[in-house]
N, C-alpha and C positions, 0 to 999 in steps of 0.2 A: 661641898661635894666630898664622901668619904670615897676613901680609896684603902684597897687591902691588897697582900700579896701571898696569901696563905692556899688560894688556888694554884696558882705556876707552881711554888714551890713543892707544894705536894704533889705536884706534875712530876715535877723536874725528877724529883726525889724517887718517886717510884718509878721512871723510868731509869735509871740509873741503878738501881736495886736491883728489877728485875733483869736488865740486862746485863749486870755485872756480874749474878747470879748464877745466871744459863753460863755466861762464858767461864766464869770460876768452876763450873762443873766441867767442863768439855777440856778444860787445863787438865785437872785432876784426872781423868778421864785419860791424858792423852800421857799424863806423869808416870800413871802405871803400865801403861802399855807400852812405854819407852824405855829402853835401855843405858844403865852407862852417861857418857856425856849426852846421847840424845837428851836426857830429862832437862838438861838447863834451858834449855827456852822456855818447855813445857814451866819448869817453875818461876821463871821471869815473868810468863801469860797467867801465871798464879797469884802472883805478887799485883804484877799491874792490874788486874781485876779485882782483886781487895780493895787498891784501893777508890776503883769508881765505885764501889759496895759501899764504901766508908764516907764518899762524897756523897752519895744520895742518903745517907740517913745522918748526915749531917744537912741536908736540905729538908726532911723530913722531920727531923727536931726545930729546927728554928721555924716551921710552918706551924709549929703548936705553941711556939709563944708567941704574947698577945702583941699583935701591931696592929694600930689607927692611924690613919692620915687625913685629916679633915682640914681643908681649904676651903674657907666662906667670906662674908663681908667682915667678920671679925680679926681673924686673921690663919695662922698654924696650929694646928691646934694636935700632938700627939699621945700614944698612951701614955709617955710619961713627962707630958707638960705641954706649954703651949706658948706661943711669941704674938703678939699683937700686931699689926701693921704699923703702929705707932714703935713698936719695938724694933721694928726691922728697915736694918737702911739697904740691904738689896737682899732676892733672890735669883737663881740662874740655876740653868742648866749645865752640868758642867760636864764637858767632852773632853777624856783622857788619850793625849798622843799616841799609847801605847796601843790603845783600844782600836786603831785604824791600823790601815796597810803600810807598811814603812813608806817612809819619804813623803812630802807635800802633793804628790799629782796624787793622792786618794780622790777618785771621784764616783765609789761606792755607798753603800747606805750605811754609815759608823754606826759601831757599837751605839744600843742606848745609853744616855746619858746616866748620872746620877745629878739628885738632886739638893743644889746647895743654898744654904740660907747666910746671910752676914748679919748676923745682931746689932744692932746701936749699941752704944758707948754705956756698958754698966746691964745690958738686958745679957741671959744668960738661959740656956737650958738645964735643966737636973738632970740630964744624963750624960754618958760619949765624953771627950773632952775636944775642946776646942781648939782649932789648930789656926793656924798663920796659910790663908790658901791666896794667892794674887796679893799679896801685902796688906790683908785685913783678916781680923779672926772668923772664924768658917766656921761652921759645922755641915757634914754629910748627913743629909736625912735616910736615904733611901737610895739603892741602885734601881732607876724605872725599869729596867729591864725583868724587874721581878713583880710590878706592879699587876694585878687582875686585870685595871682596867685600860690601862697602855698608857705609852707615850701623849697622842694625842689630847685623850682626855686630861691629862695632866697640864698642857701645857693650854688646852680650854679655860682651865679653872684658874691657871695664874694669870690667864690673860685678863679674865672676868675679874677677878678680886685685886690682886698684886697691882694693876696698873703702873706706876712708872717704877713701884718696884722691880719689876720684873726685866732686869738686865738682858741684853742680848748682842750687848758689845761690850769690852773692856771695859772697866770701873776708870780708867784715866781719860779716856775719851769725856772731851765737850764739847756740846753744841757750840758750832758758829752761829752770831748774825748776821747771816746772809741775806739781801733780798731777793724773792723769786716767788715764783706762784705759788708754793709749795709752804704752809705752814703746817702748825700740828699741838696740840695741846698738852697743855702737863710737862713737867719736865721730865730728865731723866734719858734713858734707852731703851726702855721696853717697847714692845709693840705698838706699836703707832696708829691715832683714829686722825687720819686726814679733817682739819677745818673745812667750811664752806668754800666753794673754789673763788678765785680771785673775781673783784670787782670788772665788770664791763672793760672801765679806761685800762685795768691792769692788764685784763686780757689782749688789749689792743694793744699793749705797749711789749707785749711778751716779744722773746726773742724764740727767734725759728729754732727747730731742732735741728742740732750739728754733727756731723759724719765726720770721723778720722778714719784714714787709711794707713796702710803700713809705709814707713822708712823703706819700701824692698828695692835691689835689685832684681826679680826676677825675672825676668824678661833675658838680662843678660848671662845669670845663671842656669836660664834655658839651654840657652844655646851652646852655653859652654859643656853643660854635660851631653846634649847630641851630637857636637863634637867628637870628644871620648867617645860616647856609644860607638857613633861611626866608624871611625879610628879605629877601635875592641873588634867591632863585627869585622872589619876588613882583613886587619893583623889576623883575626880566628879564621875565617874562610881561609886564608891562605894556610896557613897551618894546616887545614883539614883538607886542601887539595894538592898543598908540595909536598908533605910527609913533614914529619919532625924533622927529620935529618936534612930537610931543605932549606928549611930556614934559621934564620938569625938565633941565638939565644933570647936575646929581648921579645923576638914574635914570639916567642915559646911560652916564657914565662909572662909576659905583658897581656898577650890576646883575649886569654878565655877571662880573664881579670877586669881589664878594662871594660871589657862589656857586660858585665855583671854589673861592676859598679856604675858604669856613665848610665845604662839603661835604668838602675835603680832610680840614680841621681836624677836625668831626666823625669820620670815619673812624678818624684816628690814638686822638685821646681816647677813642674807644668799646674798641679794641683796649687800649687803657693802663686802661680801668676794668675791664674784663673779665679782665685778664692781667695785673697788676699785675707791679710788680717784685719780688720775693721771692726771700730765704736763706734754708737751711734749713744748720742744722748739726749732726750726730748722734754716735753711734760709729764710725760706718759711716764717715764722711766725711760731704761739704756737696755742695748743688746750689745753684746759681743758675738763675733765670731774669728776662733783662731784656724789659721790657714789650713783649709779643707775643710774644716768641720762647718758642722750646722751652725746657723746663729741662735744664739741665747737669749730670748727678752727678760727681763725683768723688770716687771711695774715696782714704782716708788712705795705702794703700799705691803708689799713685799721683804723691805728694805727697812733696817735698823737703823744702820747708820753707814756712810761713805765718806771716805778722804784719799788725797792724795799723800805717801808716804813711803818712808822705805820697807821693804816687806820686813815682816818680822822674821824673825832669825838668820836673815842675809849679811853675809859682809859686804855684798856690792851696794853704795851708797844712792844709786839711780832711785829715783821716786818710780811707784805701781799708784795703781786705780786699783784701791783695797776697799773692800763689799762684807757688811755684814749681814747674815740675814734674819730676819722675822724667825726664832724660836716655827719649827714644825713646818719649814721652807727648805729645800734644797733644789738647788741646780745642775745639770750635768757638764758642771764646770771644775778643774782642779780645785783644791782646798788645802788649806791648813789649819790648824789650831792656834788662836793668841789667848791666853790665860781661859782657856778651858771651853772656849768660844769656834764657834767655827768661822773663819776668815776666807771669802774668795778671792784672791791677788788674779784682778783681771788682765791686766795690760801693764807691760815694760812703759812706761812716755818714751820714752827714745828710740822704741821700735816705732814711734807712729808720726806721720809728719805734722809740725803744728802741734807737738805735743805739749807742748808750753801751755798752751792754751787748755787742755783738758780742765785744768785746775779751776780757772776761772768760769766756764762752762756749766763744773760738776756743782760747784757752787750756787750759782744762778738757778737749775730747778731741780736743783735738790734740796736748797731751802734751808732747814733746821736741822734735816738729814743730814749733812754736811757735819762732819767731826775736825774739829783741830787735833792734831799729835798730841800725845801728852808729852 
């Protein structure tokens, strides 16, 4: 499949042009009909419009030189060389931390990716130079985001050709052998073609799908903040029927507070008793749901790879139910990034009772799916 990007960016380019264009006029415009120090913004809006002028014919120069991207049963093939599949020990997707919204709870649609290729030992490109990216040499082909024919189809074409090249979890990540219904063919982490389902006797020997609930007290958290409400509302009525100057200092400053808060508090705890936190994990795949929210399914075919582990970039050493997903999958679940990957750190274990047991569970039918820590 060829792929070009010489449409967006001549997009890009002349809209950037013409609109940096119009506004560079209405600066200048607004330069001379301004007096004195009025003029310095007028020339700051002169300055910063230049340079979106200078950004879009920098977008409209790199659309007139020549780029090819061609992915087939052969291998990468670009204008200025090409890498065989024999040549190449991974390809990925690769998602820049900078690219999302500060912090781990990103649960938005990230930047597109760019896309990275990792050479075998002595294969090389004739162009760019080669960098150290996840602790292997890299090269950056292409930011998709500038691709004609999108993300999608990109990530069609390495699913079709790349096969177990085609990374979508950490390069240290390895398969366990696990047994469970859940095999899968080919090595590696790419996207996954489920085997024939288990034999008859295997089905009849499977184990049922298992439900964790939350570690909460909510129940007594309930109550404790209806208290305070109570408590708030009461101290505040009074207030508001003996005057200030009636009562106590504590009613004064305590009343309209505590009832703000305890009624908040109630709110939340009643949603966290009613909704608890709960996994569920089957043949089918796993849901989550975090307290109040909806539940999450996720089928296994869906799914890169799963382990229990410490989250990445945490100091606290507690093990999560970490989720990779299938390349062109996302969840309305938080996220992170682990080497350029996108990671869903589902569940605390020690928020959820019986949490011990997850491991062994995730294990069982997830199969191959299932990663050891590197």
């Amino acid at each position: 499949m060829e792929f070009t990007r010489s449409g967006r960016l001549r997009a890009s380019g002349r809209r950037w042009v013409g609109w940096g264009l119009c506004l560079e006029a209405g600066a200048v415009v607004w330069a001379v009909l301004a007096q004195g120090e009025a003029r310095t913004p007028a020339f700051l809006a002169m300055a910063l419009t230049g340079l979106a002028v200078l950004a879009g014919a920098r977008d409209l120069r790199r659309a007139r030189r020549p780029f090819s991207l061609r992915i087939d049963g052969y291998g990468i093939t670009l204008h200025e060389g090409a890498l065989a599949w024999g040549q190449i020990e991974g390809v990925a997707l690769h998602y820049s931390r900078a690219d999302t919204a500060e912090g781990d709870e990103s649960m938005g649609v990230p930047r597109p990716p760019r896309l990275r290729v990792y050479p075998a030992q002595g294969a090389d490109l004739p162009f760019g130079r080669a960098f150290t990216g996840d602790g292997r040499r890299a090269y950056d082909l292409v930011d998709t985001a500038e691709l004609d024919q999108g993300v999608d189809a990109l990530i069609g074409a390495l699913t079709r050709y790349a096969g177990p090249c085609f990374e979508g979890a950490p390069h240290g990540l390895r398969r366990a052998t696990a047994p469970g219904p859940i095999t899968v063919r080919g090595p590696g982490f790419g996207p996954l073609v489920d085997a024939p389902g288990p034999r008859p006797a295997a089905r009849a020997a499977a184990r049922e799908p298992r439900a964790f609930v939350a570690r909460s007290r909510a129940g007594a958290r309930l109550l404790a903040a209806l208290a305070v409400a109570l408590i708030g509302t009461a101290m505040t009525i009074l207030l508001i029927t003996e005057g200030v100057s009636s009562v106590s200092e504590p009613v004064v400053a305590l009343g309209p507070l505590s009832t703000v808060l305890g009624w908040t508090w109630s709110l939340v705890s009643f949603r966290r008793w009613v909704r608890p936190l709960r996994l569920r994990i089957g043949p089918e795949g796993l849901s989550v749901g975090n307290s109040g929210d909806p539940e999450v399914a996720i089928r296994w075919d869906q799914v890169v790879a799963v382990t229990v582990a410490r989250r990445p970039g945490s100091m606290d050493k507690h093990p999560w139910l970490l989720l990779w997903p299938v390349p062109g999958h996302s969840f309305g679940l938080p996220r992170d990034m682990v080497d350029g990957h996108q990671t869903y750190p589902l569940v605390e274990l020690r928020r959820l009772r019986d949490g011990d047991e997850v491991e062994a569970v995730t294990r069982y039918f997830a199969g191959s799916r299932y990663a050891e820590p590197a």
